[in-house]
C-alpha positions in Angstrom: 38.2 -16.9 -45.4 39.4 -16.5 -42.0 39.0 -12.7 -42.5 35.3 -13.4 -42.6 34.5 -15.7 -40.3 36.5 -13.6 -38.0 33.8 -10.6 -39.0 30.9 -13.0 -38.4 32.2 -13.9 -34.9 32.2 -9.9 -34.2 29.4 -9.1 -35.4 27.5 -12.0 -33.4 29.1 -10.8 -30.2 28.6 -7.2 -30.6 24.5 -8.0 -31.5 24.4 -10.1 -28.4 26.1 -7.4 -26.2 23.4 -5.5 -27.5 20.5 -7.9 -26.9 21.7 -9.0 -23.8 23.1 -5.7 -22.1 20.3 -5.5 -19.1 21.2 -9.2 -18.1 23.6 -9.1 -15.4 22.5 -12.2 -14.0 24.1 -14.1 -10.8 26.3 -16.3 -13.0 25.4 -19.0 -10.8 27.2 -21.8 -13.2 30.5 -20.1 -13.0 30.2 -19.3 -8.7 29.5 -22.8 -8.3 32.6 -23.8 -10.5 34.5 -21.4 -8.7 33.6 -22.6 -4.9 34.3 -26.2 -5.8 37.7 -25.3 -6.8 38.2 -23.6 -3.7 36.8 -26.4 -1.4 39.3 -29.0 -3.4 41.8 -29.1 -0.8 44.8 -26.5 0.2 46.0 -23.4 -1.5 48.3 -25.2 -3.8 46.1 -27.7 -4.9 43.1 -25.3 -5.7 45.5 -23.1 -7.5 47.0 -26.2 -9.7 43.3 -27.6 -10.3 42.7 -23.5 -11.0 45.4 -23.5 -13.7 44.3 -26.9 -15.1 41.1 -25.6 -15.7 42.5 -22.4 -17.1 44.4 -24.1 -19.5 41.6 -26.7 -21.1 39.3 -23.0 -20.8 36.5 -25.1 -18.2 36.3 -21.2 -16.6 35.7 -19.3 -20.0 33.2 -22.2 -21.4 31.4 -21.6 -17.6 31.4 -18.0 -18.1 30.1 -17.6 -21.8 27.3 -20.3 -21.0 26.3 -18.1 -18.3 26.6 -14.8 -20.0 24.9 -16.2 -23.4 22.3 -18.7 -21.8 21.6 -18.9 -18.1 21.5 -15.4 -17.1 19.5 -15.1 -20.0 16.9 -17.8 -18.9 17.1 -16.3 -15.4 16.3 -12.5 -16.8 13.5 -13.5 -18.8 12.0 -16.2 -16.5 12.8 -14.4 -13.0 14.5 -17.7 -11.8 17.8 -19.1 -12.0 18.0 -22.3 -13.2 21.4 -23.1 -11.2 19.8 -22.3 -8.3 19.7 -25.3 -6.0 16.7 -25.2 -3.6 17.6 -27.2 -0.3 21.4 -25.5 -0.4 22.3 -24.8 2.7 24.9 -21.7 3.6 26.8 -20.5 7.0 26.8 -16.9 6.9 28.8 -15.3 10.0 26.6 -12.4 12.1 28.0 -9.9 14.0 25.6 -12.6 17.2 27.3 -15.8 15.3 26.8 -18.0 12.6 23.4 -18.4 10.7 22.5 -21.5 8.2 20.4 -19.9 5.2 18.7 -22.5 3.1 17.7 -21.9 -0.3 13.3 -22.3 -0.8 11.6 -22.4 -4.1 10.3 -19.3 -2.9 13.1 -18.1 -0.9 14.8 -18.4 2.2 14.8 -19.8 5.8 17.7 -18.7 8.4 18.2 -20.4 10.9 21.1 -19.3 13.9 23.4 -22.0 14.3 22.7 -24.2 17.2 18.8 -23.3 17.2 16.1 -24.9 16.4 13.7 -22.1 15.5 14.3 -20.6 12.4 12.3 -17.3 10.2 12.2 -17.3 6.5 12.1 -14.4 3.9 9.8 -15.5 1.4 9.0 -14.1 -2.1 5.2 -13.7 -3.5 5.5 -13.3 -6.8 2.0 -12.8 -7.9 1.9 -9.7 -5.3 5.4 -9.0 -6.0 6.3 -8.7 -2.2 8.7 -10.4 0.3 7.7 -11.2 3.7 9.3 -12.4 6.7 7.6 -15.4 8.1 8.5 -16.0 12.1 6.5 -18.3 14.8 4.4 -18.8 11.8 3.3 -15.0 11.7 3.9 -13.5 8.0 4.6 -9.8 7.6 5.1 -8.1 4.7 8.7 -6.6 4.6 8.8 -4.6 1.1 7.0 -4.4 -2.4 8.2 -3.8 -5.3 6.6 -1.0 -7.8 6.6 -1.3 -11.5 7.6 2.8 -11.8 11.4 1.7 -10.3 10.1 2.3 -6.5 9.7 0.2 -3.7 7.2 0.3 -0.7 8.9 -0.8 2.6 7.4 -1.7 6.0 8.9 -0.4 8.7 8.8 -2.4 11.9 6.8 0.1 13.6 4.0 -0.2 10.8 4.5 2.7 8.8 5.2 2.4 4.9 7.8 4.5 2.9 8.1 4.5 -0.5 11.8 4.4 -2.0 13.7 4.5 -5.1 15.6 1.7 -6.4 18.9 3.3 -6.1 21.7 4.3 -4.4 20.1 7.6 -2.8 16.7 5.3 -2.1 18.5 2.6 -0.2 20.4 5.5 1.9 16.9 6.6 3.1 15.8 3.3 3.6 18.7 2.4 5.6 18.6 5.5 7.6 14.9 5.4 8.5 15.4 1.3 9.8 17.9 2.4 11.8 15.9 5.1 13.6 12.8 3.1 13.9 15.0 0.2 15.5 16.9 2.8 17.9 13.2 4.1 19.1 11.6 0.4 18.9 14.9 -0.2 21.4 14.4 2.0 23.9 
């Protein structure tokens, strides 16, 4: 009997690897367990509370129900439904520290210590994201369904890049020029 429910168990995870195999997902469930066992108190606490929860498996329950349902919902849906709009991050700059809110739509940043702030905010029906500053939105980059994306440099010209490693290359490269000549 065991045998075969052992078999069963197998088989369900090696379908659902299968199923589920293009959902990476941002395991946002397990990331917020993790950060409130860092922000418990001092090393030896959070490793205690860390091996409490290791024991009575809190981490591995967190991390299937990600893997099996939330990234799931987030893949198919496009949102993540750990996501908690209003969350507010500091984020250290090579000029300081930034606070970056979460938006239903996506982000506002904000330099620590300021009052003025520019958000980056997604368009879903165009499938763009913009950059909205001193109420002036520009679009920043759109994404293609044929794996490319068409970015907007910030002296107007578009390129078009692939989604990988060798795309993003080329679209770091060209910002980087086009801010050395918008410099000087």
């Amino acid at each position: 009997m065991k045998k075969s429910s052992l078999s069963r168990v197998a088989t369900v995870m090696i379908c659902s690897a299968f199923l589920f195999n293009s959902c990476i997902g941002s395991f946002g469930l397990h990331s917020k367990l993790v950060n409130w066992n860092q922000s418990i108190g001092d090393k030896f606490v959070n490793e205690l509370v860390y091996v409490a929860c290791t024991i009575i498996q809190v981490y591995t329950v967190c991390y299937l129900a990600d893997a099996l349902v939330i990234n799931s919902i987030e893949f198919w849906s496009g949102t993540n439904p750990m996501a908690n709009i209003g969350d507010v991050k500091k984020v250290k700059g090579k000029d300081g520290n930034y606070l970056v809110k979460t938006l239903e739509n996506g982000y506002s940043i904000t330099k620590e210590g300021e009052t003025t702030s520019m958000e980056l905010v997604y368009d879903k029906e165009l499938n763009t994201w913009n950059v909205v500053a001193e109420g002036v939105s520009t679009e920043l980059l759109q994404m293609n369904n044929d794996g490319t994306a068409n970015m907007y440099l910030p002296n107007g010209e578009a390129m078009t890049v692939t989604l990988d490693a060798q795309g993003i290359s080329a679209a770091r490269q060209a910002t980087m020029i086009n801010t050395y000549y918008a410099a000087r």
